[in-house]
C-alpha positions as CSV (number, residue, x, y, z in Angstrom):
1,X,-21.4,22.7,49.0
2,X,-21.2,25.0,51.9
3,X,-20.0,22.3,54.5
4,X,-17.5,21.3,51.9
5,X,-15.9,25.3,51.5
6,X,-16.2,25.3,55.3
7,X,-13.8,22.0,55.6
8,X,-11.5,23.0,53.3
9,X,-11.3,26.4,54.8
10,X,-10.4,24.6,58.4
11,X,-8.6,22.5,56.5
12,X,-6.4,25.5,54.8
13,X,-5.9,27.2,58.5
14,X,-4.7,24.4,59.8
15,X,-1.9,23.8,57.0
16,X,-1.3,26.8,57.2
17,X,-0.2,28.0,60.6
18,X,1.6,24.5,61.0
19,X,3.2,25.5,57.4
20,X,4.5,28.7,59.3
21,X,5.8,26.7,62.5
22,X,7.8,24.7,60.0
23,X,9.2,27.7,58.1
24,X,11.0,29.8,60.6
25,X,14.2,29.6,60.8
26,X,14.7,29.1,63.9
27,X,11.7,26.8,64.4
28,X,13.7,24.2,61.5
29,X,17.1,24.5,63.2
30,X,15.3,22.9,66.8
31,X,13.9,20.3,64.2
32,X,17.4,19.4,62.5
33,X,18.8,19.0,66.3
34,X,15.7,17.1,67.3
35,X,16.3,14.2,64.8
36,X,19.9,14.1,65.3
37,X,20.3,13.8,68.9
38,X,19.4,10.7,71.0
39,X,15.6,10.5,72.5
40,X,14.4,8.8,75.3
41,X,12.6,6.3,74.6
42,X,11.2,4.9,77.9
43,X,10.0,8.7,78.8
44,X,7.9,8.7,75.7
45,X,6.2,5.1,76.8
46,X,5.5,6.7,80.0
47,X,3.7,9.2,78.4
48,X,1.8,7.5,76.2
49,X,1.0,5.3,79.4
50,X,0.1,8.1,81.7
51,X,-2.4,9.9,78.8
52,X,-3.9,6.7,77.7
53,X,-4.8,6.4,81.5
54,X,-6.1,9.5,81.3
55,X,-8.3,9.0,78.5
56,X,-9.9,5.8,80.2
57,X,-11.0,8.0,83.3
58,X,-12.6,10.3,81.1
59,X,-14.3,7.4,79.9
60,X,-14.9,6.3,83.9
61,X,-16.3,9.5,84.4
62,X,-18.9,10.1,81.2
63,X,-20.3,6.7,81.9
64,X,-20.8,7.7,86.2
65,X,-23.2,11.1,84.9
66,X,-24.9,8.7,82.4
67,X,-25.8,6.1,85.4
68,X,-27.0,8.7,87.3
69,X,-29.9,9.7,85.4
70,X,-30.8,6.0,85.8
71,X,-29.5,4.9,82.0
72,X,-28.1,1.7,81.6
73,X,-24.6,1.8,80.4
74,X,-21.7,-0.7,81.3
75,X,-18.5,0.8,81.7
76,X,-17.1,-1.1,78.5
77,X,-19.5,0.4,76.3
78,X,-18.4,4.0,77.2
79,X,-14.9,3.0,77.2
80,X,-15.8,1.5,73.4
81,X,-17.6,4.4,72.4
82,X,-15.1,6.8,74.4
83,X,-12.4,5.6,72.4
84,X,-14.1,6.0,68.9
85,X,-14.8,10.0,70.1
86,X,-11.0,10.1,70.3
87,X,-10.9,8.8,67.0
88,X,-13.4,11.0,65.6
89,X,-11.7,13.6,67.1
90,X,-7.9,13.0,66.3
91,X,-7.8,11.2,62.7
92,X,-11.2,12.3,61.3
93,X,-10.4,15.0,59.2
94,X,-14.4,15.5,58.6
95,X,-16.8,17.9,60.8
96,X,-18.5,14.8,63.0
97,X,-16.7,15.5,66.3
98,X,-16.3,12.8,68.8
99,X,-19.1,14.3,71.3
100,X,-22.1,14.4,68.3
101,X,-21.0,11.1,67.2
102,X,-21.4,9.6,71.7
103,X,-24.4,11.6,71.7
104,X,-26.2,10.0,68.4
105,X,-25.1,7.1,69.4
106,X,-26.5,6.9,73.0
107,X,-29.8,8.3,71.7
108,X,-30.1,5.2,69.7
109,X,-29.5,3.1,72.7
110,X,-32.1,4.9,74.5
111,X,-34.7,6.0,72.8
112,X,-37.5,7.1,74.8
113,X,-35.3,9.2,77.0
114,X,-33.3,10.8,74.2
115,X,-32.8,14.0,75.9
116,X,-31.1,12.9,78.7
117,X,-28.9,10.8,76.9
118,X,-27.6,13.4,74.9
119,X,-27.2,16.2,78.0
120,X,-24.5,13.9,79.2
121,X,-22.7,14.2,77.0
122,X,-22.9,17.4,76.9
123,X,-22.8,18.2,80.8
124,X,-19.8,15.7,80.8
125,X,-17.8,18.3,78.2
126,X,-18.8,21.0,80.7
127,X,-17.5,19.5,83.7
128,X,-13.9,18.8,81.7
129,X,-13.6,22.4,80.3
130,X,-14.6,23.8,83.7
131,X,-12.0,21.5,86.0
132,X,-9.7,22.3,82.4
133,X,-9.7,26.1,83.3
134,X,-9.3,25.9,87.3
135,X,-6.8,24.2,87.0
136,X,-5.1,26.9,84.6
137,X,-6.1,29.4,87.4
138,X,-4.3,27.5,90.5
139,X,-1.5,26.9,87.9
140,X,-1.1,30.8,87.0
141,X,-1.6,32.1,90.5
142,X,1.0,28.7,92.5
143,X,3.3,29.9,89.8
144,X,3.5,33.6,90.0
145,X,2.7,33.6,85.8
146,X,0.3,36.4,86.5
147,X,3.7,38.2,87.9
148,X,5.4,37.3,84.6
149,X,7.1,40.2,83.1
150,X,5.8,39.0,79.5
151,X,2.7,41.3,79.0
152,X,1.5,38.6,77.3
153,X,1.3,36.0,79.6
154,X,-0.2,38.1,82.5
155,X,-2.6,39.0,79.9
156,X,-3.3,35.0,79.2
157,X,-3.7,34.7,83.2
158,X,-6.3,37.2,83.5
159,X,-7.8,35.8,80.3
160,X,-8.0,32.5,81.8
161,X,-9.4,34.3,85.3
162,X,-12.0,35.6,83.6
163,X,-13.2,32.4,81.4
164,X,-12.8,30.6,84.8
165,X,-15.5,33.0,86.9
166,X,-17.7,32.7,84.2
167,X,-17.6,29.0,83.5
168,X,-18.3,28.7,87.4
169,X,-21.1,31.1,86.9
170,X,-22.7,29.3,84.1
171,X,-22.4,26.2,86.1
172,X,-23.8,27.1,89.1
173,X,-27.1,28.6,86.7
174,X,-27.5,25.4,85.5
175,X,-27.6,23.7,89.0
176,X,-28.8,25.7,91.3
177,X,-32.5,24.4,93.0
178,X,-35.2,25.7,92.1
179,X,-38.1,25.1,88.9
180,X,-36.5,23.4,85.9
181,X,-38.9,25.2,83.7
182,X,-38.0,28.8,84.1
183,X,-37.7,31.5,81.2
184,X,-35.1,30.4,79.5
185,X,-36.8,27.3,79.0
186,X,-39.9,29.0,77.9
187,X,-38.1,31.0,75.8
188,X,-36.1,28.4,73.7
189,X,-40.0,26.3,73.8
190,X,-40.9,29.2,71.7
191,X,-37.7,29.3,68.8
192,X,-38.4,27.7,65.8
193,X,-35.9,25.0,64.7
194,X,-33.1,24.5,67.4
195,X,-34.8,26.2,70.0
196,X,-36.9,23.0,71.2
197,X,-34.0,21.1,71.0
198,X,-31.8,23.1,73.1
199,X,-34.6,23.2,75.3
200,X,-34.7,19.5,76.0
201,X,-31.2,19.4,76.7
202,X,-31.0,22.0,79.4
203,X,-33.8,20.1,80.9
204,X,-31.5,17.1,80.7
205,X,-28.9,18.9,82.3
206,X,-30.6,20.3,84.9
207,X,-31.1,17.0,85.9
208,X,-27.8,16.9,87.4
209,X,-28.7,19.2,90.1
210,X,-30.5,16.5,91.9
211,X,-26.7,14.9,92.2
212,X,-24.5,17.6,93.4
213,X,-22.5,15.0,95.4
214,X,-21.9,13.2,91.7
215,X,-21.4,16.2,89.9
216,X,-18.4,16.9,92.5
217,X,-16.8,13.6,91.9
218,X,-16.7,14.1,88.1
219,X,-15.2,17.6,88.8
220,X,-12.3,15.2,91.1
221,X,-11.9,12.7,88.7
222,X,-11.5,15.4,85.9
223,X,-8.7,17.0,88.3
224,X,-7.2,13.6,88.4
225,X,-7.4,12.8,84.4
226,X,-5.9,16.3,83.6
227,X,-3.3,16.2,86.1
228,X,-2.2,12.7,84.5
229,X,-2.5,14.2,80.9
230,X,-0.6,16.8,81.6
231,X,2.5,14.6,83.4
232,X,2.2,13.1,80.2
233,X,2.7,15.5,77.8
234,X,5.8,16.5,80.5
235,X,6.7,13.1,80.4
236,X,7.1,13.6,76.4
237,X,8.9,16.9,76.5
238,X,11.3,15.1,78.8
239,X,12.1,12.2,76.7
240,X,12.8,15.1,73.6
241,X,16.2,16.6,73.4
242,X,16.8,20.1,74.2
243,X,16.2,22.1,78.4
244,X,14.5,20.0,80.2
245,X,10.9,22.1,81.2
246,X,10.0,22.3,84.8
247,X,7.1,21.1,86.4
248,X,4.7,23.3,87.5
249,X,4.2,26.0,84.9
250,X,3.5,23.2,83.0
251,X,0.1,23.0,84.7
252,X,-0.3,26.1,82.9
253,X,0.9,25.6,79.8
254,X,-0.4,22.4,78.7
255,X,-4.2,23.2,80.0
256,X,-4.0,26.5,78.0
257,X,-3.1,24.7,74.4
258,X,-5.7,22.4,74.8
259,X,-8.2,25.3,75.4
260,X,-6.8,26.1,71.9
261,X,-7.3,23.1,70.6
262,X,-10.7,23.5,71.1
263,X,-11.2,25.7,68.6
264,X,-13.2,23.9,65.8
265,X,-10.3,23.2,63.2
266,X,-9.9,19.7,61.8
267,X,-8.4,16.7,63.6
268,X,-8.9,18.0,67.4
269,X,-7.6,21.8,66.8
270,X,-4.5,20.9,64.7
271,X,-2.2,23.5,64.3
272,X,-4.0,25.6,67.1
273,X,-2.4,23.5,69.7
274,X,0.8,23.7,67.9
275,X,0.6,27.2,68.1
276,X,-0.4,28.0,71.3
277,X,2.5,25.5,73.0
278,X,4.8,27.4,70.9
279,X,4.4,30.7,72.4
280,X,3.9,30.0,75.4
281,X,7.2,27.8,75.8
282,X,9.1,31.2,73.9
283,X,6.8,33.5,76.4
284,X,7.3,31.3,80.0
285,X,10.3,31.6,81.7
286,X,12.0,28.0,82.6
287,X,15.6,27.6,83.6
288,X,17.3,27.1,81.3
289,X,15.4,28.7,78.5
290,X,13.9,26.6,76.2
291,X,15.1,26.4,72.2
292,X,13.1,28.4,69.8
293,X,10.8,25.4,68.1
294,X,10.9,23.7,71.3
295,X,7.1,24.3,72.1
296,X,6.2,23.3,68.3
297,X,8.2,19.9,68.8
298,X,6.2,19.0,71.8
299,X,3.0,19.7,70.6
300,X,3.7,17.2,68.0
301,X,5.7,14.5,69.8
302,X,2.1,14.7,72.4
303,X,-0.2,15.0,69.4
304,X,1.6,11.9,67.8
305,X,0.7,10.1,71.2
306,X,-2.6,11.0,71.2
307,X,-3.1,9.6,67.6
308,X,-1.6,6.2,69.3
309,X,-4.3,6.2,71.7
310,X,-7.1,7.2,69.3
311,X,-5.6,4.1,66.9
312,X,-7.3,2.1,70.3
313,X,-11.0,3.4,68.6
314,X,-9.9,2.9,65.5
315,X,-9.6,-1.1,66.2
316,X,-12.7,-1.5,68.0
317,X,-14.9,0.5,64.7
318,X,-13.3,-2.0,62.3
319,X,-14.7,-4.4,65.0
320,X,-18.3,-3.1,64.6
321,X,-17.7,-1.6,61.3
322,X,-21.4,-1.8,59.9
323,X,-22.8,-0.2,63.4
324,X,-20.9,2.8,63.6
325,X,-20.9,3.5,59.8
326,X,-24.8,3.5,60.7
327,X,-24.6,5.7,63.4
328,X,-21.8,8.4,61.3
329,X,-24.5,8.9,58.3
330,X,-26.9,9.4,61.3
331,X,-24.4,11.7,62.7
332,X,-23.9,13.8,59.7
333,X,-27.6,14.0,59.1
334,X,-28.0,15.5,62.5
335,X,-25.4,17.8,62.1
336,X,-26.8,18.8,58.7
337,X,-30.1,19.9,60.4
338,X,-28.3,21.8,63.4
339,X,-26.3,23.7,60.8
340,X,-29.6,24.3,58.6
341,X,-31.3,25.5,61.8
342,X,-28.4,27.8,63.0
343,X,-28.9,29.2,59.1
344,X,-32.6,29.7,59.8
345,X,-32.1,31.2,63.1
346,X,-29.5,33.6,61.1
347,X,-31.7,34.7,58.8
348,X,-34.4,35.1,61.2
349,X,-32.7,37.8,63.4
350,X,-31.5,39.2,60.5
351,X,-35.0,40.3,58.5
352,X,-36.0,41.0,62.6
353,X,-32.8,43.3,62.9
């Protein structure tokens, strides 16, 4: 009953901040010019060609950490299960995210090394939110954003600064030399529910730091994928009516609504993403100013893209329908027990406190 109220609830935020995005004014006025005016058609193909790329190095790059730690895993099968995490993460309006549904999946395909299996997935997410904000830093600062005279988009710079020196921080923890078994470890060892689970998984991630020189090329091949994402989502703006949006804040821009996508609302952040483009195309300066709406009517037209490329997973789990129905039940069991143990873990410091 809880997970259901907790849907819904996303469910309702999400409706309802794209409700508001609909109902200004000015917002509906940029729509009404929008589907009068001629598109360019061949500017949204090379969109969806340039994120669907994208995508499929992301794919490239999962199945490259994977290999390392000596698992077997053929680049079709991570671009076949890659592809169904974009599903789960677009169109599934449920709480099985793409990465638990790669990670129980993987498990099954290796079972006596579980762990590891799963802490690539994981340390693969790492390495794309970490490349995700330094490239919003280099964006900010090549730009001069953090000179803006918006006080709040020099506030968004320095926001992204600081998630950037800690994500650095955090990452260089995790693979710096030395004993994988140190306190934290010991200390997790010692929780009750998720504690020897997240215990396993740093030990899988530490891993890693025996393949620095790999960990770099997933950093450059994550540079590479979100550089083409992000010409793609420029690619789409460009093929909408309305001031064309320059280049290079861009780099900015589009980086910073996916970090609000990230936020855990239903089909990958919708209404977040909507959101943050929005202000930030009425907050940026770009010559000639952009339209009030004109951020909410990208987000879309990219979004809608995105859904083209997760239809891609949707194809190949009507292919292997029984298999991955298997492994979603097994999904939402696993995330019934993380959620049970985050309850118990709740409770516990909360009779300690």
């Amino acid at each position: 009953m809880k997970r259901i109220a907790v849907t819904l609830l996303k469910i309702g935020i999400s409706v309802a901040i794209l409700a508001v995005l609909f109902l200004l004014p000015s917002n509906q006025e940029a729509f009404h010019k929008v589907w009068e005016q001629p598109k360019h058609w061949g500017m949204f193909a090379l969109g969806l060609g340039c994120m669907l790329l994208a995508t499929v190095i992301t794919f490239f790059r999962w199945q490259r950490l994977v290999l390392a730690l000596g698992l077997p895993f053929p680049l079709r099968e991570a671009i076949r299960l890659g592809f169904i995490g974009v599903m789960c993460n677009y169109i599934s309006l449920g709480s099985v995210g793409g990465d638990l549904f790669k990670a129980v999946f993987i498990a099954r395909q290796h079972p006596g090394r579980k762990s590891d299996a799963v802490a690539t997935v994981f340390f693969d997410r790492l390495v794309g939110l970490l490349v995700l904000l330094l490239t919003v830093t280099v964006a900010t600062i090549a730009g001069g954003l953090y000179q803006s005279e918006e006080r709040q988009v020099r506030l968004v710079c320095f926001a992204s600064w600081a998630m950037s020196i800690t994500a650095v921080a955090g990452m260089s923890f995790l693979l710096k030399p030395g004993e994988a078994r140190g306190p934290i470890f010991r200390f997790l060892s010692r929780r009750k529910r998720l504690g020897p689970t997240l215990a396993q998984l740093l030990l899988g991630v530490r891993e890693f730091r025996l393949h620095l020189p790999l960990v770099f090329r997933a950093m450059a091949l994550s540079f590479i994928a979100q550089s083409i994402a992000i010409l793609g989502t420029v690619f789409v703006a460009w093929g909408l009516p309305g001031p064309r949006a320059e280049l290079l804040p861009q780099f900015a821009v589009v980086p910073l609504s996916m970090l609000a996508a990230s936020v855990p609302l239903p089909g990958g952040g919708l209404g977040g993403y909507e959101a943050a483009m929005e202000i930030l195309y009425r907050t940026i300066p770009n010559d000639p100013p952009f339209l009030d709406g004109q951020g909410t009517i990208v987000a879309i037209a990219s979004r809608v893209m995105m859904i083209l490329v997760a239809l891609v997973g949707a194809a190949y789990w009507l292919l292997d329908r029984r298999e991955f129905g298997e492994v979603w039940q097994e999904a939402k069991a696993e995330e019934e027990k993380l959620e049970a143990g985050s309850d118990e873990v709740a409770k516990t410091e909360t009779v300690s406190g």
